[in-house]
C-alpha positions in Angstrom: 20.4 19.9 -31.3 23.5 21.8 -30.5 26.3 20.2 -27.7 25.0 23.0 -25.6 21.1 22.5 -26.3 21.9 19.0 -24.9 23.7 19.7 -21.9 20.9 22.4 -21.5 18.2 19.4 -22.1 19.8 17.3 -20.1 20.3 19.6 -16.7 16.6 20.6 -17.0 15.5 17.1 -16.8 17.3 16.4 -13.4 15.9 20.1 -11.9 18.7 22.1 -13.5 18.0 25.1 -14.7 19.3 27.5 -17.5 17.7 31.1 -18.3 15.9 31.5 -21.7 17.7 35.0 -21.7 21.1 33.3 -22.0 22.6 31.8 -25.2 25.4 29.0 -24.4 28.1 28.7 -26.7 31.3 27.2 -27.5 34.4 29.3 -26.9 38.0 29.5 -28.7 39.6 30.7 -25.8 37.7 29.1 -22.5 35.5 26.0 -23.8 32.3 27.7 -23.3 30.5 31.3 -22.6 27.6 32.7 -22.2 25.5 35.6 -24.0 22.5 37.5 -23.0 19.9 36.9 -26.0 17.9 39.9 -24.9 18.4 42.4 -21.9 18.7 41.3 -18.2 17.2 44.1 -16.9 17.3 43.0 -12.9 20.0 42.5 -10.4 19.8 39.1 -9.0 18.1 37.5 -11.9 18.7 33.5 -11.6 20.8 33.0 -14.8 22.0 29.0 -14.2 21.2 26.1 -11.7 22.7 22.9 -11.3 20.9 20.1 -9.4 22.6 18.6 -6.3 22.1 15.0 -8.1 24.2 16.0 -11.0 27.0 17.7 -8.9 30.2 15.6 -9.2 31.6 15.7 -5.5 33.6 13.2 -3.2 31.1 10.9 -2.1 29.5 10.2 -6.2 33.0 9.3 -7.0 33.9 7.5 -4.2 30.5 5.4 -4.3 30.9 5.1 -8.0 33.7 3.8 -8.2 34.9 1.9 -4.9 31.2 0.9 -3.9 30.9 3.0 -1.0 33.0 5.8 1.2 34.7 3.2 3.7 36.2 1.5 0.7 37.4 4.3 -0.7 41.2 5.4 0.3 41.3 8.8 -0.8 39.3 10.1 2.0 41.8 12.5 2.8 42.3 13.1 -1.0 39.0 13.9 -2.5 40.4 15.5 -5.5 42.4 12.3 -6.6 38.8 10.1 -6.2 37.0 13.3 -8.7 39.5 13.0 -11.2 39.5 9.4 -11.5 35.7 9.4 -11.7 36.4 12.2 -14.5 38.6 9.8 -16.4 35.7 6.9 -16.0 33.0 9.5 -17.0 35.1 9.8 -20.4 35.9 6.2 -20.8 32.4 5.2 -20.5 31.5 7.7 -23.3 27.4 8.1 -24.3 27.4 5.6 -21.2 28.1 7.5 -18.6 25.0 9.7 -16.9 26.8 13.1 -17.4 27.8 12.4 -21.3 26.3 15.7 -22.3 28.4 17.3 -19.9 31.7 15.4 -20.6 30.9 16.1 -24.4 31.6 19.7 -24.0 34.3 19.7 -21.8 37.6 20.9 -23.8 40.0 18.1 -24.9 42.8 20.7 -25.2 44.2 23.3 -22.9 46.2 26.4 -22.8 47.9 25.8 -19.1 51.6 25.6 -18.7 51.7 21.6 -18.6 50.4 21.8 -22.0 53.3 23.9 -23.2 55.8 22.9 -25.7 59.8 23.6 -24.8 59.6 26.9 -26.7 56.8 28.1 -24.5 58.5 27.0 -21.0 61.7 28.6 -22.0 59.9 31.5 -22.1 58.5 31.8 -18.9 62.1 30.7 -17.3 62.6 33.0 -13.8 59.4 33.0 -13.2 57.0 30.8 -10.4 55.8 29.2 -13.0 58.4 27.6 -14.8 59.2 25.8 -11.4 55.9 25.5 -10.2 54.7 23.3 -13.6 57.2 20.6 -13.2 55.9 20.3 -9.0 52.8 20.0 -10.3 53.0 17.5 -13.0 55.5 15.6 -10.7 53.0 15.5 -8.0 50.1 15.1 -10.3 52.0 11.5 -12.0 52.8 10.1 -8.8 48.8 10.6 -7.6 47.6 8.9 -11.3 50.0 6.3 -10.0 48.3 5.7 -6.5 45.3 6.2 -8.6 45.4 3.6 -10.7 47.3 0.9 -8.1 44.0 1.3 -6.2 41.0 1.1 -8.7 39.0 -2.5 -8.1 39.7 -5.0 -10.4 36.6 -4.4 -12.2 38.0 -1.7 -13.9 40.6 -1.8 -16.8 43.2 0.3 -15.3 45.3 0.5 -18.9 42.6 3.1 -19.9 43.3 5.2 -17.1 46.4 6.9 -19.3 48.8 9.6 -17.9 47.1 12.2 -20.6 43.8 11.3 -19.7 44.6 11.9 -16.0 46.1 15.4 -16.8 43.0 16.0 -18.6 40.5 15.0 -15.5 43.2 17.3 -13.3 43.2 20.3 -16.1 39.7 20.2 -15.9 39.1 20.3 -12.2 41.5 23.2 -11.7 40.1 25.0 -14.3 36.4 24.6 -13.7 35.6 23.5 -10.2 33.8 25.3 -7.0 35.0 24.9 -3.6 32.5 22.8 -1.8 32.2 24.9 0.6 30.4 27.0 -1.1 28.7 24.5 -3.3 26.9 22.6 -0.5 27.6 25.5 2.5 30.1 23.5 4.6 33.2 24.0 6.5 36.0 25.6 4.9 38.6 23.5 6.6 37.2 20.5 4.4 37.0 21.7 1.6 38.1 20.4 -1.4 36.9 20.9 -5.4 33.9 20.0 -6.9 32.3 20.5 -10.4 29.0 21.9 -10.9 27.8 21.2 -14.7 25.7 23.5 -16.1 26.7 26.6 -13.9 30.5 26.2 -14.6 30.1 27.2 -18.3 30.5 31.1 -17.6 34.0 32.5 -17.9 35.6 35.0 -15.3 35.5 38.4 -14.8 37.5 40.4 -11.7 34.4 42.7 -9.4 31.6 41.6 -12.1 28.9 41.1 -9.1 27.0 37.7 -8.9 25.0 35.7 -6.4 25.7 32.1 -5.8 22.2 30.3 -3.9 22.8 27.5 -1.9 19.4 25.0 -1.7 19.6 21.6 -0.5 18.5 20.7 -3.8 20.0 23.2 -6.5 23.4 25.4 -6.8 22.4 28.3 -8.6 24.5 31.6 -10.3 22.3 35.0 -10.2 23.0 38.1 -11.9 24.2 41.6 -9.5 23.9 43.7 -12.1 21.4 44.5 -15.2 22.8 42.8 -18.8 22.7 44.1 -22.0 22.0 41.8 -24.6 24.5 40.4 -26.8 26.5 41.0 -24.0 28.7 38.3 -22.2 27.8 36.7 -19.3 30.4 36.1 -16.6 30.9 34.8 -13.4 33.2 36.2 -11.1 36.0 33.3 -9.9 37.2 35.4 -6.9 39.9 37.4 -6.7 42.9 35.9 -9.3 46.4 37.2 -10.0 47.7 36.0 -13.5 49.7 33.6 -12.2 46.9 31.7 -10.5 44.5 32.4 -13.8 47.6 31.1 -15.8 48.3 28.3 -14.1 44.5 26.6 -13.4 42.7 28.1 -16.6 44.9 29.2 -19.1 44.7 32.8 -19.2 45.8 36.0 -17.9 43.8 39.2 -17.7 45.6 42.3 -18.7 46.3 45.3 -16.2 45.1 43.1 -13.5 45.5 45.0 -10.2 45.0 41.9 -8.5 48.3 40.2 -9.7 50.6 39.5 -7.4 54.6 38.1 -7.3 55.5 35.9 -5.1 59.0 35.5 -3.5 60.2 32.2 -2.1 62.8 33.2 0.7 65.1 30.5 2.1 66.2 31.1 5.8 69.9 31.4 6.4 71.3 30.0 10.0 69.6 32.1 12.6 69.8 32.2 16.3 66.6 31.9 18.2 66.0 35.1 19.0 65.6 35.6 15.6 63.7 32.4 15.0 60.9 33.8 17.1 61.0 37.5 15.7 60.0 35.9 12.3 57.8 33.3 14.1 58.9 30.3 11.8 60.7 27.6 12.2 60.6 26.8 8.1 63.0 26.6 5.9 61.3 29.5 4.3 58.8 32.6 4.0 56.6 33.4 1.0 55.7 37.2 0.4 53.2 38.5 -2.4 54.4 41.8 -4.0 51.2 43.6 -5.9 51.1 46.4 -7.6 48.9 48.2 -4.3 52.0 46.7 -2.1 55.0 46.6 -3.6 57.1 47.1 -0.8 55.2 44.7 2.0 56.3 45.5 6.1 56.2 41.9 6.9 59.0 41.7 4.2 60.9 44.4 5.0 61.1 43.5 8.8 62.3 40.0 7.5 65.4 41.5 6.1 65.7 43.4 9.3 65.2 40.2 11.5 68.1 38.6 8.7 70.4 41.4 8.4 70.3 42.0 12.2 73.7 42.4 15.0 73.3 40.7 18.1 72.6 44.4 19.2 70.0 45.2 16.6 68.5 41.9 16.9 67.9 42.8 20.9 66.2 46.4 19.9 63.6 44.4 17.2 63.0 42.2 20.6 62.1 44.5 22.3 60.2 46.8 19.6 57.9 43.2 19.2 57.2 43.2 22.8 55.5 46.5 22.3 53.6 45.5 19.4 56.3 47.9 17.2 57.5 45.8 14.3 57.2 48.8 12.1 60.0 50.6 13.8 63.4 49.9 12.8 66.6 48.7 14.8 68.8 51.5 13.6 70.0 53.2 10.4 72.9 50.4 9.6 70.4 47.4 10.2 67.2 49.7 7.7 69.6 50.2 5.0 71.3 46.6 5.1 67.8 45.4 5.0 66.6 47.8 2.2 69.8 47.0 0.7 69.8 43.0 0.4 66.4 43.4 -0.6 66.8 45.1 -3.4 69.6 42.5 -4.4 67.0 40.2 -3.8 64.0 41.6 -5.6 66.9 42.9 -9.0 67.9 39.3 -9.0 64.8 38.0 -9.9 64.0 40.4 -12.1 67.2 39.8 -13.9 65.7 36.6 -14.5 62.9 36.9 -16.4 61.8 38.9 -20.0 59.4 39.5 -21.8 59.1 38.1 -25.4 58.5 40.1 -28.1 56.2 38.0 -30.4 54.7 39.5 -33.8 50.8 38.2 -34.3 51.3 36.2 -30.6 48.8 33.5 -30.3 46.4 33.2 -27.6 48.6 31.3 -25.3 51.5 33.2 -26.2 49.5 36.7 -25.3 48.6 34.6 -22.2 52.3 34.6 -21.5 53.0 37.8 -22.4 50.8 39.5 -20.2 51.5 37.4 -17.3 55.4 38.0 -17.5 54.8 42.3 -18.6 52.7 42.3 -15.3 55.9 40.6 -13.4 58.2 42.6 -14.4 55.8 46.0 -13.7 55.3 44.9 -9.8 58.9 43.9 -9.3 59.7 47.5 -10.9 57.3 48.8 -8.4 59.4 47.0 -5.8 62.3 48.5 -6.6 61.2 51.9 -6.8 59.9 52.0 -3.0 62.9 49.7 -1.7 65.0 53.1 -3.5 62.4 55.6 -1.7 62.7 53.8 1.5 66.4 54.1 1.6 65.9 58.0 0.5 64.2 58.3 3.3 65.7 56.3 6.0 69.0 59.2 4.8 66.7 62.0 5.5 67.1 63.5 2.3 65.2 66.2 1.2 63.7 64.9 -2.5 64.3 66.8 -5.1 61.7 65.7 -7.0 59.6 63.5 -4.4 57.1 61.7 -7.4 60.4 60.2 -9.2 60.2 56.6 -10.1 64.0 56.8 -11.6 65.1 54.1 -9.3 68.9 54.8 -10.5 68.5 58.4 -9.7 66.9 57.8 -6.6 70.4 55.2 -5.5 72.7 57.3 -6.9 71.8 59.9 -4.6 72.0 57.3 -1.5 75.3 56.3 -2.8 76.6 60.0 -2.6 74.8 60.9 0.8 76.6 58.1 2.2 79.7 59.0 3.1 77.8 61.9 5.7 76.9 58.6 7.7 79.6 56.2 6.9 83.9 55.2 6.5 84.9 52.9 3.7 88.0 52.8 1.6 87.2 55.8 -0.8 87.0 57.7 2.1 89.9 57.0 3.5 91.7 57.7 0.0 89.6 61.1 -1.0 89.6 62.7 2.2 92.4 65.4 3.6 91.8 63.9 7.0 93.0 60.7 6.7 95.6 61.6 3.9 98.6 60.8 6.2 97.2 57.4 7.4 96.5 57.1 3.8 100.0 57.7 2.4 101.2 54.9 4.9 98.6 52.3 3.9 100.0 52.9 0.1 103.1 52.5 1.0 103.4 49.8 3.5 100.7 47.6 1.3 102.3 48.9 -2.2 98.5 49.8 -3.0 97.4 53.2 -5.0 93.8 52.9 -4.8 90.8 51.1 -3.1 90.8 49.0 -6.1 94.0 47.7 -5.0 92.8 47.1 -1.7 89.8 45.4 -2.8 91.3 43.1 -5.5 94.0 41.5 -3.1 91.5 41.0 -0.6 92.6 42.8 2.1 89.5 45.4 2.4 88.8 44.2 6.2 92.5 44.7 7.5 92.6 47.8 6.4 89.1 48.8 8.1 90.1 47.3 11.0 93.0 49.5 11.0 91.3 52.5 10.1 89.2 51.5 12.9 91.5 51.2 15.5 93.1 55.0 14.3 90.0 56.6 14.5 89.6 54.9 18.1 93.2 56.4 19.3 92.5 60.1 17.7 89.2 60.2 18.6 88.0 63.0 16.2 85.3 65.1 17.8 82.8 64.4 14.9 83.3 60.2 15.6 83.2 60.6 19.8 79.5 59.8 20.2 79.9 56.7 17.7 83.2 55.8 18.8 82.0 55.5 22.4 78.8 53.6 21.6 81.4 50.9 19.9 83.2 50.7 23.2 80.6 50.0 25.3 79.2 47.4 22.5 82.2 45.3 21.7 84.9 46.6 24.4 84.2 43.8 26.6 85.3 40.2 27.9 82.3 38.5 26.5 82.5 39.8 22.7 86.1 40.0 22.9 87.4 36.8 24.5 90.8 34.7 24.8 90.2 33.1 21.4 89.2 35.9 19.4 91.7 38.4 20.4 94.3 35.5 19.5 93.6 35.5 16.3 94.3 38.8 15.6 97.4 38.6 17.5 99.0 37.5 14.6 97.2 40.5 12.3 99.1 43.0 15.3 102.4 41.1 14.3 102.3 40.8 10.9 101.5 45.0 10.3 101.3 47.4 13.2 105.3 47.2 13.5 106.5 47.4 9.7 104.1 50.2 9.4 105.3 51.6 12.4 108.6 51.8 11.2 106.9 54.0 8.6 105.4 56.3 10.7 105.8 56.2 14.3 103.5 59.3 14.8 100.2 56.9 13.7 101.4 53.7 14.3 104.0 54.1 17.5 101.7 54.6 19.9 101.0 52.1 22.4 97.5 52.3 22.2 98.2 49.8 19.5 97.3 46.9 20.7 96.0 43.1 19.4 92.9 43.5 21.5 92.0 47.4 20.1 92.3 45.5 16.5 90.3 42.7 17.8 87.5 45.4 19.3 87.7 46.9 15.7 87.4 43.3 14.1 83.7 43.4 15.8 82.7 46.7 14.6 83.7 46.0 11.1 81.7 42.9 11.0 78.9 43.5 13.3 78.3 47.6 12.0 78.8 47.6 8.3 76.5 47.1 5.4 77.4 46.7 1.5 76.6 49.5 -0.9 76.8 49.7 -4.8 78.4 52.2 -6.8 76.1 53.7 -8.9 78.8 54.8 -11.1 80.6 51.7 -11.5 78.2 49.0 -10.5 80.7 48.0 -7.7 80.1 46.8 -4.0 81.5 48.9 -1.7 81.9 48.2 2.2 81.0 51.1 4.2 80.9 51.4 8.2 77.7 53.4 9.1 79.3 55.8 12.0 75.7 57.8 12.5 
C-alpha cells in the first residue's frame, strides 16, 4: 500500500471520503496532486471529504496538548497552539492518530525562508525580501513562547526551531480558513488543516464546491473532468507574491498579481490627516495589472503634495463626495509627478535574473519578479498618460506605451503653463532681466544657477519682476497670487524679516546695474517675501527628459 492508499484507508475509516475516479499522488513540485482515473462527467461531483473528527483545529490542539481550552494561553493565537500540535503529531511518529497524514506531508519546501543567500539576493527590492526576515522574526519569537509554555510532560528540546518552521510552512501552505471549514464568523477565524481534501493543488477561476455538514468538509467538482486530467482546487484569488510566499509557487501571467507599495506619511497638518482618513505611519496600495494607476493612490499624492490652498479645495471636493476631482493643475502634476519618482524608484530596485535550465524555485522567482516589473511598467505608463492629459495635449498617437515619449512631450509642453530658469535664459522676453542676473551673479547658464544653489533667489526675483511689469499674459495668475499670499497672515513680521536681508544683499548692486528693472520702488523686502510664498507654495519639480535633470518650474496657468 502506497503513502496515499494509506492516508486514503485511513480517512475512509473515520467517514472520510475519497472518489474512486481520482488517483492521489505524490508531487515534485506541491507534495501531492490529484488525477482523474476516468472522466468526471458531472459538475458538482463530490471528489474528497474529510471528517470533522480528523480536522486539526484550535480546540484538538488545545485539548491535546494543554488538557483542555481554559489551560490553554493561545486563545487569542490559535495558529501558534496548531503548529505546536503539528510538531507533536511528528514527534510522536506511527503514534500519533493522523501518522498517515503526517507521513505525506513534505519535509522540504520551496518558500522564501527556505532560500539560500543566492536566492534572497535575488529577490532584493522586492516585498519579499523584507517580508521573509518579518516573518521568520516573528515566527522564532512565537516557537519561543511556544515552547516556554508546553506542560512539563512534554520534552520541549524536541520542539526545534526547524521543526517549528516546518509545522508553520505547512499551515500556510495547506490550511482552510475555519470559517469556511466549520461555517463560522469570519472575524474569528483563524487556519485550520483539513487532511484528505487539502491534497489538490491550485488553480485561479477552476470552479469547485466546498460542503459544509456538521460531520464532513467536502470538495465537489464545478465542472466535468477529463481523465488523466489534474484535479485542482481553487485557493481563492492569489497574486504571486502571496502564492510565493505561503506555498512556494508562482503562476505565470497571473492577472491576479498585484504590487504592493508601502508609503510612509511625511508631517502633515490635520486637514490633511483627515482627507487621507489615517492617523498611521503609513498607507498600503496594490497596483495590478487591471489597476495600475489606483485613485485612492493618486489622491494620496494630492492630499501629500498639497498648498495650504490646494489642500482647502480637496476639503471641500470630499465634502461633496468628489475625491476624484483634482485641486488644480500644479497640485495633479506634483502628484503625478512624485509618484512616478515613487513607483521608478522601486522599480530601479529590483531585476530579473536570467538563469539558463532555472530550477523549479528559481522559475518560481522568476516569474514572480517578470510579473513585478510588468505592473510597475504598467504604472508608469498611465502615471505618463495622466500627466498627458492633465496638459491637454492632443496624443499623437493615443495607444503609446513609450513612457519616455509620452514625458518628453510633458517636459516640452511645459513651459506654455510654467517659469523656471531655462525660461528665463531662452526667452527674448526676459533677455534684459537675464543679462543682469549673468552679470551681477557672474552666472552664464541655469546650470550655474543651479550648481551654487541659488535657483530660489533668483525665482523669487523673477517673481517679484513679473509682479512689477505685469505682462498681460501673467495678469490673471499674477493677481490670483496676490490675493493668495499678499496678506498679513501669510506674510507676517517674521517672515518678511528674513528676506530683508535677501532685499539688502541684491536688489541694490543689481540696481546699480540696471536701474530701469531694478530702480523702481516697487522693490521692496515684502514684494520678495510675497514671491518667497509663491515659489514655495506654487511650484512643482520636473525632469529633463533630455538630460535626466530636475528642473524647478512655477506653474503660472
Amino acid at each position: 500500500m502506497s503513502d496515499f492508499d494509506e492516508l486514503v484507508s485511513w480517512a475512509e475509516s473515520h467517514g472520510g471520503y475519497c472518489s474512486p475516479a481520482l488517483a492521489l499522488t505524490k508531487s515534485e513540485t506541491s507534495g501531492s496532486t490529484a488525477y482523474a482515473k476516468c472522466d468526471i462527467p458531472d459538475s458538482n461531483t463530490r471528489l474528497l471529504s474529510c471528517p470533522v473528527s480528523l480536522i486539526i483545529d484550535y480546540d484538538k490542539a488545545a485539548t491535546h496538548i494543554w488538557g483542555d481550552l481554559d489551560s490553554c494561553p493561545f486563545s487569542r493565537s490559535p495558529q501558534i497552539a496548531i503548529r505546536l500540535f503539528l510538531c507533536n503529531q511528528r514527534i510522536l511518529g506511527r503514534e500519533s492518530l493522523w501518522a498517515a497524514y503526517i507521513k505525506i506531508l513534505p519535509a522540504e519546501f520551496d518558500t522564501p525562508l527556505y532560500y539560500d543567500h543566492e536566492e534572497m539576493e535575488m529577490l532584493r527590492g522586492t516585498n519579499i525580501f523584507g517580508e521573509v526576515e518579518l516573518r521568520r522574526h516573528a515566527w522564532i519569537e512565537e516557537w519561543k513562547r511556544g515552547v516556554m509554555y508546553l506542560p512539563s510532560t512534554f520534552d520541549k528540546s524536541l520542539f526545534s526551531w526547524e521543526l517549528y518552521l516546518w509545522a508553520c510552512t505547512i499551515l500556510s501552505s495547506r490550511s482552510f480558513p475555519s470559517s469556511i471549514v466549520f461555517n463560522t464568523s469570519k472575524e474569528d477565524s483563524y487556519p485550520v488543516l483539513v487532511p484528505l481534501v487539502d491534497s489538490l493543488n491550485h488553480k485561479p477561476l477552476v470552479p469547485i464546491y466546498w460542503t459544509v455538514t456538521a460531520d464532513v468538509f467536502s470538495i465537489s467538482s464545478g465542472k466535468s473532468i477529463e481523465a488523466g486530467d489534474e484535479v485542482f482546487n481553487n485557493y481563492g484569488p492569489k497574486g504571486n507574491e502571496e502564492l510565493l510566499m505561503g506555498y512556494g509557487f508562482c503562476i505565470e501571467n497571473n492577472e491576479l498579481d498585484i504590487v504592493t507599495l508601502k508609503l510612509r506619511h511625511p508631517p502633515m497638518s490635520l486637514e490633511k490627516v483627515r482627507l487621507i482618513s489615517s492617523d498611521k505611519s503609513e498607507t498600503i496600495f496594490h497596483l495590478s495589472i487591471s489597476s495600475p494607476l489606483p485613485d485612492d493612490l493618486v489622491y494620496f499624492f494630492r492630499v501629500i503634495v498639497a498648498n495650504e490652498h490646494e489642500a482647502q479645495r480637496l476639503s471641500e471636493l470630499a465634502i461633496v463626495n468628489e475625491r476624484c476631482k483634482t485641486a488644480g493643475m500644479r497640485c495633479e502634476l506634483d502628484a503625478l509627478g512624485k509618484l512616478h519618482n515613487a513607483v521608478s524608484s522601486k522599480l530601479r530596485g529590483i531585476s530579473v535574473p536570467e538563469v539558463a535550465n532555472p530550477s523549479l524555485r528559481l522559475r518560481s522567482i522568476m516569474i514572480y519578479i517578470s510579473q513585478q516589473v510588468k505592473i510597475l511598467k504598467l504604472s508608469l505608463l498611465a502615471i505618463a498618460r495622466a500627466m498627458y492629459a492633465e496638459l491637454h495635449i492632443q496624443p499623437e498617437s493615443p495607444d503609446t506605451d513609450d513612457v519616455a515619449q509620452l514625458r518628453t512631450k510633458v517636459y516640452q509642453c511645459l513651459p506654455d503653463y510654467g517659469i523656471n530658469l531655462d525660461l528665463l535664459f531662452s526667452s527674448p522676453r526676459f533677455s534684459e532681466f537675464a543679462k543682469v542676473i549673468k552679470k551681477g551673479f557672474d552666472v552664464t547658464s541655469p546650470s550655474d544657477i543651479r550648481a551654487a544653489d541659488i535657483e530660489d533667489q533668483i525665482l523669487v526675483l523673477l517673481i517679484s519682476h513679473l509682479s512689477i511689469v505685469t505682462p498681460p499674459d501673467y495678469t490673471v495668475w499674477l493677481d490670483r497670487m496676490q490675493q493668495r499670499y499678499d496678506n498679513d497672515e501669510e506674510l507676517d513680521e517674521d517672515f518678511v524679516e528674513d528676506f530683508e536681508r535677501l532685499y539688502e544683499s541684491y536688489i541694490p548692486p543689481l540696481a546699480e546695474l540696471n536701474l530701469d528693472i531694478f530702480g523702481s520702488e516697487k522693490w521692496t523686502p515684502r514684494l520678495l517675501a510675497w514671491a518667497g510664498k509663491v515659489v514655495d507654495s506654487e511650484g512643482v519639480v520636473a525632469e529633463n527628459c533630455e538630460n535626466g535633470r530636475p528642473e524647478y518650474w512655477i506653474i503660472s496657468h
